[in-house]
Structures are given as structure tokens and as C-alpha cells.
C-alpha positions in Angstrom: 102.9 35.0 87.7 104.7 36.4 90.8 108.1 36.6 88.9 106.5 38.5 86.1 105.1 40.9 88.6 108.1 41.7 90.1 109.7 42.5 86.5 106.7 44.7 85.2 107.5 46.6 88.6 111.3 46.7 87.9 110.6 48.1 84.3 108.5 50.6 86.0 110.8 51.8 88.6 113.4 51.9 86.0 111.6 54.0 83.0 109.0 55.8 85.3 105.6 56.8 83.2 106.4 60.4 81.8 104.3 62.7 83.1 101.6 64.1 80.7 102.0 67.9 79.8 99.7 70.6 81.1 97.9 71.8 78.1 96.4 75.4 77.8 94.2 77.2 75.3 96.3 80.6 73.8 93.9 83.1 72.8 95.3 86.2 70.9 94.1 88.9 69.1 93.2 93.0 68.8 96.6 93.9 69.7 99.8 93.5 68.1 103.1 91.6 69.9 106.4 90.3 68.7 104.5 87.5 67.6 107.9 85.2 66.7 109.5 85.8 70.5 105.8 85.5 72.5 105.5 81.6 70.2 109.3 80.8 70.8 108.6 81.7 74.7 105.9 79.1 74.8 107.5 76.4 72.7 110.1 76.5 74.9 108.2 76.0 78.3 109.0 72.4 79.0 106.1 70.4 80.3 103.3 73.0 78.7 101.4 72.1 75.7 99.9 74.9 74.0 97.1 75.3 71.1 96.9 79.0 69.8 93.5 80.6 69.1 93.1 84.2 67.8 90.0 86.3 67.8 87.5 86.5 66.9 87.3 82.7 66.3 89.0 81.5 70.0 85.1 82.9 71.5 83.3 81.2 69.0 85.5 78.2 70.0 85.1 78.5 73.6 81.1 78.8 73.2 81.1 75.3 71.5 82.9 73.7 74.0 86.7 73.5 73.0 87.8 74.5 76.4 87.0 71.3 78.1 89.7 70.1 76.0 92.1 72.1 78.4 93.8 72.4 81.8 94.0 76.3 81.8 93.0 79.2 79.5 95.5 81.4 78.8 94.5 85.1 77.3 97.0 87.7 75.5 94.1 89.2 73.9 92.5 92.6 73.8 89.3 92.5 72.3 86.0 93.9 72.6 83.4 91.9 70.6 81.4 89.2 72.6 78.1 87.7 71.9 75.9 86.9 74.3 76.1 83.0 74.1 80.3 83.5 74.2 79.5 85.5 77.8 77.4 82.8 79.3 80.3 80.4 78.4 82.7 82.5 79.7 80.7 82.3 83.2 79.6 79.0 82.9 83.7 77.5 82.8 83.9 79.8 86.2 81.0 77.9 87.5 83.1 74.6 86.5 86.0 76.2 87.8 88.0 76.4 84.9 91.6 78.5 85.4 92.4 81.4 83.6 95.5 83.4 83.2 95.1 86.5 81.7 98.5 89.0 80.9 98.8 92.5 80.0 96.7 93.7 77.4 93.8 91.6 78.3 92.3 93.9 81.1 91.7 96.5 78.4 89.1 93.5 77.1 85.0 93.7 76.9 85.0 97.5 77.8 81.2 97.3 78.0 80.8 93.7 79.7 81.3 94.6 83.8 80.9 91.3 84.4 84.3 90.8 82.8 86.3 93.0 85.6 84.6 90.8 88.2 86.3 87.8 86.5 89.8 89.2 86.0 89.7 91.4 88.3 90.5 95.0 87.2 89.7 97.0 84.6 91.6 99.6 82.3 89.5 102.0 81.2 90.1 103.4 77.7 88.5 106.9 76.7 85.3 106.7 75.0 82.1 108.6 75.3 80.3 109.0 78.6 83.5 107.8 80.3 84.5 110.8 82.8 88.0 111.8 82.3 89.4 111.3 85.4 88.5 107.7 85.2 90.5 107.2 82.0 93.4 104.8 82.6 97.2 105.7 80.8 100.0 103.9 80.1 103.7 104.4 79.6 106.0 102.6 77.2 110.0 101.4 77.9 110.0 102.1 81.6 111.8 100.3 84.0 109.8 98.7 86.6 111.1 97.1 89.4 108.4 94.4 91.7 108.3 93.1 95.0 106.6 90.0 96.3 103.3 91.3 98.0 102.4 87.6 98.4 104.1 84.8 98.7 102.5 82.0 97.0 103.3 78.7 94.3 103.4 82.0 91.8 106.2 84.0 93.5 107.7 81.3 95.0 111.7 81.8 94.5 111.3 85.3 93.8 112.8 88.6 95.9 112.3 90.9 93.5 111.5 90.9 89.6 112.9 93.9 86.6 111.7 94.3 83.6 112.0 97.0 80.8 108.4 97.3 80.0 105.3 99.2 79.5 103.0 100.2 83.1 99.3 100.9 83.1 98.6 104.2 85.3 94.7 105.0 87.0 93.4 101.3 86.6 90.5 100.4 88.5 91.7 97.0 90.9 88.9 95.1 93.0 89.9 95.2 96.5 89.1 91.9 96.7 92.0 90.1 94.8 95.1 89.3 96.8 97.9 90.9 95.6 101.2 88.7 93.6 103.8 91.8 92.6 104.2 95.0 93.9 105.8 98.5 92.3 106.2 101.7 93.1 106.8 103.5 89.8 105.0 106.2 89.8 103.0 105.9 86.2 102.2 102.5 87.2 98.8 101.0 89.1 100.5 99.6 92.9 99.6 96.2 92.2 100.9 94.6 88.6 100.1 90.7 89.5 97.1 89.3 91.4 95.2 86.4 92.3 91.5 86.5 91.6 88.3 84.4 92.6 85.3 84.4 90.5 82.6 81.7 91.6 84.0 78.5 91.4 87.6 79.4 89.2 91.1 80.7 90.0 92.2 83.3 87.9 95.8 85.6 87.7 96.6 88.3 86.1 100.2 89.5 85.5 100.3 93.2 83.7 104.1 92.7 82.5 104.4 91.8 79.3 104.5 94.0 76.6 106.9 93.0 74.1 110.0 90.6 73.3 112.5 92.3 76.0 110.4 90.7 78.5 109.4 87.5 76.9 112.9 86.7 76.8 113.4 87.6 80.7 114.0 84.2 82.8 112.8 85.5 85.3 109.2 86.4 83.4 109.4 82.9 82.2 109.8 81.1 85.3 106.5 83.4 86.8 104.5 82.3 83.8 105.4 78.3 84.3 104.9 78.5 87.8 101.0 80.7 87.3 100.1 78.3 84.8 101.7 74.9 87.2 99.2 76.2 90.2 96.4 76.9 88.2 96.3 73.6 86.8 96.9 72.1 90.1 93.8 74.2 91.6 
């Protein structure tokens, strides 16, 4: 009995248990991307498993329970539509403390839900009616925007400084509470373009580049998404 002990630990040491992929929930939808490039990006994160949802049908999934089934909850979505029984599941996985990660477009989301800026933390506010002017984000396409680390953390970790050719967002409203990731001084561009987020009992990030397949294709955008979506699970 001893002897086969010893081999089943030999065998062990030799072909060590592969470690078992963190698996996140893609939700898309109400904006268009270089939807090719942003899949390819993904597919080729090694370690990441990924199931893609688009709107309006990734809420009515969430609100029956599909995102037990995942480590984090990744959002490239900019939509507007939630029912009530979607936003009390939304709250309820932050009482869990289910991760999210949401990137660029996805602050321009549920427009007339505040409770949504508590959770990711901002808010870009588009023009409608009632909405005074000066409070009326902007944005700017193909810019160069160059970041610095405002934060070092397991998401910046390994970075000095980050480039990418992208679109900014200009007058956005940022919580002071969040703690700041990446920093920029372009001058069409909000300060702070990455940030960490607490809502009850969840993490949450938000990175703001990410605009089209210039930047998907960036290592250096890559490695910031692996390493957001590594901590979060780990949190």
C-alpha cells in the first residue's frame, strides 16, 4: 500500500493537476466594436474561459441565475434597458460579492438607474432632456493617450507607463471614492481612465481604453485585462 502511495505521489509531482481556467461571463451589446479582433483578443488569453452574452438577453440571463456559473462578469456593453427584477440581481451578486469588470463604453450604461454609477463607479452623461448642458460628457476619437500608474496594484503591476491610439471620454462624473489605476493628462480626456471600485460586498474595475481593434491588439492592453480579470477572481 505504502509503495503505491509513493508512485501516485511520483505521478503527481511529475504531471502536476492543470490548473482550471478562470471563467467569465462576456456581455455585449448597444454599441458596435471590431467584433472579429475584440473575440480573437479573448480566445487568445491563455488560462481565461469565456462565454459571450449580448443584450438584451445577458440581463435576462443574469436575473435567472447564470452568473453563479462564473468567476467574474465582464461587460463591453452600452445599454440602457433594465427591468426591475434584472436591477435587484445586479445588486444582489454585489451583496455576494461577485467581480465585475466593466471597459469603455459600459459607463454610458442605465442612464436613468443612479444606482448603476455607485456600482461602477462613474458616470458619462449623454445629452437628453432635463440634463443641463454643462453636465453633458464628450468624447474624442483617434487620440493618442498616454497613462501613468496612479496606483500600483496586481492590475498595474509591471507597468511604467501605457499608449494607446484611442478614443478619451471628456466631463465624466468619477466618485471620489474609487482609488485610482491609470492616470492621463490629455486634455479632452477625464484625469482618471482606470479605477478600482467598491460596491457592498464586490470588487469592481473599470478601464475606459478600449475603443476599437488598434487597442485590442496592444500587448500591453492585453496583459492589463489578464491581470484585472486574475485579481478579481482572486478577490
Amino acid at each position: 500500500m505504502k509503495c503505491i502511495l509513493l508512485f501516485v505521489l511520483f505521478i503527481q509531482l511529475l504531471f502536476p493537476a492543470k490548473a482550471e481556467p478562470i471563467k467569465i461571463m462576456l456581455v455585449t451589446g448597444g454599441h458596435s466594436y471590431d467584433t472579429l479582433e475584440f473575440f480573437q483578443m479573448f480566445d487568445e488569453m491563455e488560462g481565461i474561459d469565456y462565454e459571450h452574452y449580448q443584450q438584451p438577453e445577458a440581463n435576462r440571463k443574469i436575473a435567472l441565475g447564470a452568473a453563479d456559473d462564473f468567476d467574474v462578469l465582464v461587460f463591453y456593453d452600452m445599454w440602457q434597458n433594465i427591468s426591475l427584477d434584472e436591477r435587484m440581481t445586479y445588486l444582489q451578486l454585489t451583496q455576494q460579492g461577485k467581480p465585475f469588470l466593466f471597459l469603455h463604453h459600459s459607463l454610458v450604461s442605465y442612464q436613468n438607474w443612479p444606482e448603476f454609477e455607485k456600482i461602477i463607479g462613474g458616470k458619462y452623461v449623454e445629452e437628453a432632456r432635463g440634463v443641463d448642458e454643462e453636465m453633458v460628457s464628450t468624447f474624442e476619437h483617434d487620440v493618442w493617450v498616454y497613462c501613468t500608474i496612479e496606483n500600483y496594484t496586481p492590475v498595474t503591476n509591471g507597468f511604467s507607463e501605457l499608449r494607446f491610439f484611442d478614443e478619451v471620454y471628456g466631463n465624466v462624473q468619477v466618485l471620489e471614492s474609487i482609488k485610482p489605476l491609470l492616470r492621463t493628462t490629455h486634455p479632452k480626456s477625464m484625469e482618471f481612465v482606470a479605477w478600482e471600485n467598491r460596491y457592498r460586498n464586490s470588487n469592481i474595475v473599470y478601464i475606459q481604453p478600449g475603443h476599437d481593434k488598434r487597442t485590442y491588439v496592444e500587448k500591453d492592453y492585453r496583459k492589463l485585462l489578464i491581470q484585472t480579470i486574475h485579481y478579481l477572481s482572486r478577490k
